[in-house]
N, C-alpha and C positions, 0 to 999 in steps of 0.2 A: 766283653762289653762293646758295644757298638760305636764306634768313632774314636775306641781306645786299644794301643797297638799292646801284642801281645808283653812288649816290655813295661806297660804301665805309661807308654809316652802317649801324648796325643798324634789321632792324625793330623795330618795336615789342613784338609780340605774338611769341614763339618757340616754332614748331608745325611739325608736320610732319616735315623729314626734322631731325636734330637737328645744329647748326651749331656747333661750340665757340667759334667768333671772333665770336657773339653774346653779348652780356653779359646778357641777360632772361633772366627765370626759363621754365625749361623746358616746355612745355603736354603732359601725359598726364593722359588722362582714367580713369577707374578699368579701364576694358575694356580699354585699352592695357597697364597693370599686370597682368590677366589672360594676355593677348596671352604677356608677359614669362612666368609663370608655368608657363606650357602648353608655350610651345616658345620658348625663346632664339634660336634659328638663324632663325625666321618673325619677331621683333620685329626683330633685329638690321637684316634685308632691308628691314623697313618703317621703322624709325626712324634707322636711318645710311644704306642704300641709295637710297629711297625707293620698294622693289616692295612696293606694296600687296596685300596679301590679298585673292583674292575675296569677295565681299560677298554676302551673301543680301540679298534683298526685307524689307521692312519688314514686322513683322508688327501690321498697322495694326488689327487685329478687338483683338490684346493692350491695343495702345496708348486704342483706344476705350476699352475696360472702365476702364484706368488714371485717365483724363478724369473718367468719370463718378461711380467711385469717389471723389475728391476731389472732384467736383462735391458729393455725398452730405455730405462733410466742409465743404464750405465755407459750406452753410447753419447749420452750429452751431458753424463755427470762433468761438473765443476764450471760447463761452458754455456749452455745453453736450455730453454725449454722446453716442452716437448708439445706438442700440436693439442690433447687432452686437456692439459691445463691451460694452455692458450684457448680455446675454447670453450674454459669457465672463468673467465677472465682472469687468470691466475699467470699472464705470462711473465710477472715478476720471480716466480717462482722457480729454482730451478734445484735441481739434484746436486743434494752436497757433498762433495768431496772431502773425506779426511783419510787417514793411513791405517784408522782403526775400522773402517768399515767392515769389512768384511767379519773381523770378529766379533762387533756387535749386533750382526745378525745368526750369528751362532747361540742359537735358544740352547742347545744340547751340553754347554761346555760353557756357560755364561758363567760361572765360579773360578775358572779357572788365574783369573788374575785381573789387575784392574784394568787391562787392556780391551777386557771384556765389556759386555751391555750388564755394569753391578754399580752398585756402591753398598759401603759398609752404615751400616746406621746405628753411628756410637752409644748412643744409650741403653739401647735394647742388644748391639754385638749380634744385628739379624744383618748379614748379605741379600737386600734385593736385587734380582737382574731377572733377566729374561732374553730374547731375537729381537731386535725392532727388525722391519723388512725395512724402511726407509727411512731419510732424511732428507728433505730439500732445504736450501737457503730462499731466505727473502733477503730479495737485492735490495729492497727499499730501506727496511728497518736493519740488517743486519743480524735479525735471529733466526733461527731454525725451526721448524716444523718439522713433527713427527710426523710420517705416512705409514699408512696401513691398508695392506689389500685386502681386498675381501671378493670372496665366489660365491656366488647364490643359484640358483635355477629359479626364480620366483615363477608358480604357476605349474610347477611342472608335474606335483602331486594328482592332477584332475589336468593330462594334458590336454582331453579332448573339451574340456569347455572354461577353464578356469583362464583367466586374460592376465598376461605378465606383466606384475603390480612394480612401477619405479622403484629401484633399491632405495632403501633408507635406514635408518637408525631407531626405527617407530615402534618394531616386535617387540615383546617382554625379554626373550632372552637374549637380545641385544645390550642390555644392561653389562652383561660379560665383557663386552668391547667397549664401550665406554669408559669401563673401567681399568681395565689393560691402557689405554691410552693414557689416561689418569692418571698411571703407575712408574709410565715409560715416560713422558714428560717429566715425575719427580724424579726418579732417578737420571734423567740425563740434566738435570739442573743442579743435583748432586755432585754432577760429575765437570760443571764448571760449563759448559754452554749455555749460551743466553739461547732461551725455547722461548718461545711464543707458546702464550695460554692457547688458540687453535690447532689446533688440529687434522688431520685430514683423513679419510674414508674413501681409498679408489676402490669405485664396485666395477666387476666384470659379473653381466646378468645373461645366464644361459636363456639363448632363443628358441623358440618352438612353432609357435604361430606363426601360420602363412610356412614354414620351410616345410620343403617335400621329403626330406631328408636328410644325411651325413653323405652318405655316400656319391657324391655329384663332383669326385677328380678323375680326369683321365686316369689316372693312377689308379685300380682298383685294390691296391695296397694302401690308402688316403682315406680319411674322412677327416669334415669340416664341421667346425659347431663357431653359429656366429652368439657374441655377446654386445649386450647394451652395455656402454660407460655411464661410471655418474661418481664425479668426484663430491664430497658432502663435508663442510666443513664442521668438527666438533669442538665447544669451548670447554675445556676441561676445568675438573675441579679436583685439586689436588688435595684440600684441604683435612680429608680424610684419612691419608697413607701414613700418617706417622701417630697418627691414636691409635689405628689398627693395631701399625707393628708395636708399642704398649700393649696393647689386650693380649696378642699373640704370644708377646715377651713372657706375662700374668700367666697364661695360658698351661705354657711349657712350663714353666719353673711351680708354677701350685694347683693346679690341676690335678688330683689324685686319683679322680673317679671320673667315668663317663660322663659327658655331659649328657643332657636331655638334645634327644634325636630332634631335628629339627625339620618335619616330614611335610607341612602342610606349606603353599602357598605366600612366601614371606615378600617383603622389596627387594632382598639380595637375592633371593631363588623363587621366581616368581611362578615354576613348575612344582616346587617343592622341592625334595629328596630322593630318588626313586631309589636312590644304593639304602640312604637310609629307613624307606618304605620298606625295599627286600629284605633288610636284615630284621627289624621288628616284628612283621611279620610270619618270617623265617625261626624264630624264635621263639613265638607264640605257636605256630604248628607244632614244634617239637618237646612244648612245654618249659620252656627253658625262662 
């Protein structure tokens, strides 16, 4: 049985397929909550079934930027601010220093204890966490901001005639990060930091217009890709995160049958379902 050791004891850690005869706090990470959001009938498969979702490739060029970005922060963390944010009038702001840093940006390993980016949410016995990439202090008020990087190419689909549209929060499935931040602010409020309801959005926006190309280092082992900044501030609503984890609690515990696939165009999935499109469809060809 799944999350239960061959002696009848539980495991320690309780992940994966979700196990009721485990007494640990439940491990979903904030994308898993999303998961739930978008389509009940694909979480259900993956968190009582165990049929995983197909998985895209890592988009590791995103991840780069994200590194480097914090790199940037972590030479003026605890002391000062950084030219970016002083150029959005933000130079009260600066990179917060604490001991646990580092492991709250560890998305892969967030369960592993409460040193991590989690908290336990007693009533439902569900472990929320996830990576945050950042934290700045506000000098002024004395609370925290959650920072979030973000990579785009805006324009780059039609690069010979489409013009590089200012990053923003404005696309349909930007709703996903909204929400994620929505998520990471409750749990670090959880976790006893005073947060600030804002939020924050550093875009790094691939160029194309007007450059002649990458290739232009003496170095012909070098290429260069310039980006437009735009930091955007978000007020989040947290208001939502703990009915969810109820529904979810509902969910796992009496939920006995598939739910109804939730394939067309919703507020929480405003593409729809495409896993849950392939599977119904998938289904219907083979008569099933």
């Amino acid at each position: 049985m799944p999350n239960i050791k061959k002696d009848g004891t539980p495991t320690k850690r309780h992940r994966g397929i979700y196990t009721p005869e485990n007494p640990n706090p439940y491990e979903l990470s904030r994308s898993r909550i999303d998961n739930f959001l978008k389509c009940k009938a694909l979480f259900w498969l993956e968190q009582v079934k165990g049929v995983k979702q197909p998985k895209l490739p890592g988009f590791t060029l995103n991840t780069t930027t994200d590194v480097l970005l914090k790199r940037d922060a972590d030479r003026a963390r605890g002391k000062s601010s950084l030219p970016i944010w002083e150029a959005h009038g933000l130079s009260h702001l600066i990179p917060y220093q604490h001991e646990h840093l580092e492991k709250w940006t560890n998305s892969m390993h967030f369960g592993l204890d409460d040193t991590y980016f989690n908290c336990v949410h007693e009533e439902t016995n569900i472990k929320l966490g996830g990576g945050i990439d950042d934290i700045f202090l506000n000098k002024e008020t004395g609370q925290v901001h959650i920072v979030d990087y973000k990579s785009e190419a805006q324009g780059a689909d039609w690069p010979n005639t489409a013009e590089i549209r200012p990053s923003s929060l404005d696309a349909p499935h930007k709703i996903s990060y909204k929400r994620q931040m929505d998520m990471y602010i409750w749990i670090a409020r959880q976790k006893g930091l005073r947060v600030s309801d804002t939020g924050y959005f550093l875009y790094v926006n691939a160029m194309h217009k007007g450059r002649d190309g990458m290739l232009i280092d003496e170095d012909p082992g070098k290429a260069w890709m310039e980006f437009a900044t735009k930091i955007i501030p978000y007020e989040a609503d947290t208001s939502w995160v703990e009915p969810v984890l109820f529904e979810i609690k509902d969910l796992l515990e009496n939920q006995k049958t598939c739910p109804e696939f939730t394939i067309e165009p919703t507020k929480n999935a405003p593409y729809g379902s495409e896993n849950g499109r392939f599977l119904l469809e998938a289904m219907e060809a083979l008569g099933r």
